[in-house]
DOKEKOL-262045 format. One line per field, with one value per residue (C-alpha): residue number from 1; residue in one letter; chain; x, y, z. Coordinates in nm, 2 decimals. Layout:
# residues N
k	(NUM,...)
r	(a,...)
c	(A,...)
X	(X,...)
Y	(Y,...)
Z	(Z,...)
***
This chain:
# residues 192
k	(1,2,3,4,5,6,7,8,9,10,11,12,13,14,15,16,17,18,19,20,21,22,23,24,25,26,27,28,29,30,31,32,33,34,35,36,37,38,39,40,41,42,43,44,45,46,47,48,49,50,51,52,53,54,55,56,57,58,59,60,61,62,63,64,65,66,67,68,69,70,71,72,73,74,75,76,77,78,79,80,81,82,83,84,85,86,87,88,89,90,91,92,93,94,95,96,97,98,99,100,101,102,103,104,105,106,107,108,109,110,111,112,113,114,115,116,117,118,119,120,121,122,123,124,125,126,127,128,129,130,131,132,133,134,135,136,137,138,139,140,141,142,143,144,145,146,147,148,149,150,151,152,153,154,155,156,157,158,159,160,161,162,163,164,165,166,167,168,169,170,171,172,173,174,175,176,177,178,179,180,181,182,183,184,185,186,187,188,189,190,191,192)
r	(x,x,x,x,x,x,x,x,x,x,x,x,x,x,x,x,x,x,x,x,x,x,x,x,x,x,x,x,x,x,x,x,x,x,x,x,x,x,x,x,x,x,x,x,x,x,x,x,x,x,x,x,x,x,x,x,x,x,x,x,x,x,x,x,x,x,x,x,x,x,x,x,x,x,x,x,x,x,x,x,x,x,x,x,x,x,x,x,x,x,x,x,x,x,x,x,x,x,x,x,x,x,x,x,x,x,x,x,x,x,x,x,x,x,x,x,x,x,x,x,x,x,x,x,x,x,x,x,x,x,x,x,x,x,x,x,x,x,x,x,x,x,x,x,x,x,x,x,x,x,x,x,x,x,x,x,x,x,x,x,x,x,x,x,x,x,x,x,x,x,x,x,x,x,x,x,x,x,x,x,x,x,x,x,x,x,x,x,x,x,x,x)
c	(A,A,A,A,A,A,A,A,A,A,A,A,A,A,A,A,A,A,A,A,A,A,A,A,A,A,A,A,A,A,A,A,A,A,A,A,A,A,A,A,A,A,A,A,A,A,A,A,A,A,A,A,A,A,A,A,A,A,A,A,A,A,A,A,A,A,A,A,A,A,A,A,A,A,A,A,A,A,A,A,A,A,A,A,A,A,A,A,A,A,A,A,A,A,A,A,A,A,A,A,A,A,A,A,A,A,A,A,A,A,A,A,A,A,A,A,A,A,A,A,A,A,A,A,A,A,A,A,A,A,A,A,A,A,A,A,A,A,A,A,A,A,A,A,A,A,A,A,A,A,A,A,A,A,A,A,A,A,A,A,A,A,A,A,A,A,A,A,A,A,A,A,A,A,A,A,A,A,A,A,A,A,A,A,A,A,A,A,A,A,A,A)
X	(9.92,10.05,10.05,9.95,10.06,9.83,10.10,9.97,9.97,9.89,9.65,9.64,9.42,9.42,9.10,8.91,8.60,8.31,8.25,8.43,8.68,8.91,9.24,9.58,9.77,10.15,10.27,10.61,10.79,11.06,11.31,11.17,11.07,10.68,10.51,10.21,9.85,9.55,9.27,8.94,8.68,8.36,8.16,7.88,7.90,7.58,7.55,7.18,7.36,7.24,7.55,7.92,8.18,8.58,8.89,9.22,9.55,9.66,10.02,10.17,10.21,10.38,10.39,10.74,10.81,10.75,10.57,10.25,9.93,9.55,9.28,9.03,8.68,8.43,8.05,7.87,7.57,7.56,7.59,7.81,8.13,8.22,8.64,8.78,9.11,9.22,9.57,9.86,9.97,9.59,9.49,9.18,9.11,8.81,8.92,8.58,8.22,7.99,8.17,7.96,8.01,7.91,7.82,8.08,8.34,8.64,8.71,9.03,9.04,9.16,9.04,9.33,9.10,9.16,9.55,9.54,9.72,9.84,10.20,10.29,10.49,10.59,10.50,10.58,10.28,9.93,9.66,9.32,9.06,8.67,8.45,8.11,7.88,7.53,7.29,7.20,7.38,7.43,7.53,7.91,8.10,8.32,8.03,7.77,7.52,7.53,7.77,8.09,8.41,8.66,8.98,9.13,9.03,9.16,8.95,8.99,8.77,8.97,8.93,8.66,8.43,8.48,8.37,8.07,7.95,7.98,7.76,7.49,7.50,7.44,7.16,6.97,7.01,6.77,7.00,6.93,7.05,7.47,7.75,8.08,8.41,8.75,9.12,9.46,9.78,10.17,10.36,10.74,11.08,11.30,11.29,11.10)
Y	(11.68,11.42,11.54,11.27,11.32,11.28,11.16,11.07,11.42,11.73,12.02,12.38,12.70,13.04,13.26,13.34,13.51,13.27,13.07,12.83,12.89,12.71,12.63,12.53,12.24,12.15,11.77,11.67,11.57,11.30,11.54,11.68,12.00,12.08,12.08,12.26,12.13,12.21,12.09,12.28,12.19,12.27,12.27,12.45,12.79,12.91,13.29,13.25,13.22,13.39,13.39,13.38,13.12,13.17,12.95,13.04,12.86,12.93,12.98,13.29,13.09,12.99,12.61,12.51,12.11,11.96,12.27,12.16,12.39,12.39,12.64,12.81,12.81,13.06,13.13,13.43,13.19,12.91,12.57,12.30,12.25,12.05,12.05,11.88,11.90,11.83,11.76,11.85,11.47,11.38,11.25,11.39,11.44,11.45,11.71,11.74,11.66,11.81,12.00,12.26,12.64,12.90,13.23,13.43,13.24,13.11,12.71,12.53,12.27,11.95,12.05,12.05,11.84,11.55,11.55,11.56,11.82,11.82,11.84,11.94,11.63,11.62,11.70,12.01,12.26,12.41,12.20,12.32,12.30,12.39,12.46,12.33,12.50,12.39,12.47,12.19,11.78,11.65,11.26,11.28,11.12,10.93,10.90,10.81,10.99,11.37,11.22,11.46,11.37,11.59,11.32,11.40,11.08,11.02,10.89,10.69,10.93,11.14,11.52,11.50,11.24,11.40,11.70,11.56,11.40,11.74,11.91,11.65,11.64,12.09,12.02,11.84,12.16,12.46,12.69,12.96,12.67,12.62,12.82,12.79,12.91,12.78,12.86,12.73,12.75,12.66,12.41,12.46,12.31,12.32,12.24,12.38)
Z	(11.60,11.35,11.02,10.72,10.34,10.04,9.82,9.50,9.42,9.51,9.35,9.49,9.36,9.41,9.43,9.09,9.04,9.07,8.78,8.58,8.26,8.01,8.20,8.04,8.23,8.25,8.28,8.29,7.98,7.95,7.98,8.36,8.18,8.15,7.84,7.87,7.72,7.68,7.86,7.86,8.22,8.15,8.48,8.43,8.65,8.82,8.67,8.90,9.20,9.51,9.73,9.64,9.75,9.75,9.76,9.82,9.89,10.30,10.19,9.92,9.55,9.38,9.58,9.60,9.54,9.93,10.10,10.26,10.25,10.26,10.14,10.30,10.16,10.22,10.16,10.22,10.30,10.52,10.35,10.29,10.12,9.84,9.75,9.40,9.29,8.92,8.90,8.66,8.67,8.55,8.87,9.04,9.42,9.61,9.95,10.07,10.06,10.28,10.51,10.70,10.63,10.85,10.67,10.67,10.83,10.67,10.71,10.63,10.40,10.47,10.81,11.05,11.31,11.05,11.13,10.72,10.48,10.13,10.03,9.69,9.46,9.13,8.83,8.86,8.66,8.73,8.92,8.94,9.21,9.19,9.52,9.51,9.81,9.85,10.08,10.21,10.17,9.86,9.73,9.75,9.48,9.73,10.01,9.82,10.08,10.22,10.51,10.52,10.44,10.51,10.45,10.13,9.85,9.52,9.27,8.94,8.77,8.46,8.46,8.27,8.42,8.76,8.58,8.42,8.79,8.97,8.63,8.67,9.08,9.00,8.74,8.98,9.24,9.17,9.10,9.45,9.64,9.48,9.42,9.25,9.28,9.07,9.07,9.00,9.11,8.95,9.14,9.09,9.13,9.40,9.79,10.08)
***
């Protein structure tokens, strides 16, 4: 199977206890050293949740500069999985809308049927992901319409605009019927 790059950039997590935190985020200064700074993401968790989701990176972390990897994404309810990745460089990624979730059963993401993965590029720092599960389709923000997408799409969206989209597409949800999950992971120098 051919294997396709998303090389804009790439954003990895590890798994975190459901919910949704402050996070600190490194970008590369002039001099190729990261600087760290602050950014708070505010998605709203779900503390009304009825079933719990998890993310984690398929590869040990830290991500080494050129090593490939995706995550698997689990729910302990049947539903469908929504994958956004928020980037040390400032760019944000949509992974997946949609994607069907068996209960119990652990999915990789980008699904390896798409002949897609994610390879890590510079800057070098921590990139943040957040896993949306719903129970049944929601509007993507890249599709529009509850159609799946499992082809990793960046999106001009800053941080916190794709932040603010995925906390009004949850208000709109009664609360029994989503679940969150969000990690992060350091991407470092050096060659795979």
């Amino acid at each position: 199977m051919m294997t396709h790059r998303f090389a804009p950039r790439l954003f990895f997590a590890a798994l975190v206890a459901v919910g949704l935190a402050a996070c600190q985020t490194t970008q590369t200064g002039s001099t190729g050293s990261p600087s760290p700074q602050p950014q708070t993401i505010s998605v709203t968790p779900n503390v009304n949740a009825l079933f719990t989701v998890s993310i984690a990176p398929s590869v040990p972390t830290p991500v080494v500069l050129g090593q490939e990897m995706r995550f698997r994404v689990q729910s302990s309810e049947t539903g469908f999985a929504n994958v956004y990745m928020l980037g040390a460089s400032g760019q944000s990624l949509v992974v997946a809308e949609n994607m069907p979730l068996q209960a119990g059963r652990v999915r990789e993401v980008p699904d390896p049927v798409t002949g897609f993965s994610l390879t890590a590029t510079p800057p070098v720092g921590t990139d943040r992901v957040i896993l949306l599960v719903t129970r049944s389709p929601m509007a993507g923000i890249v599709t529009g319409s509850g159609a799946a997408m499992n082809t990793p799409q960046g999106v001009t969206l800053s941080h916190a605009d794709l932040v603010a989209r995925i906390n009004a597409k949850t208000a709109a949800i009664p609360d029994s019927n989503w679940a969150t999950a969000e990690g992060a992971v350091t991407v470092v120098g050096g060659r795979v």
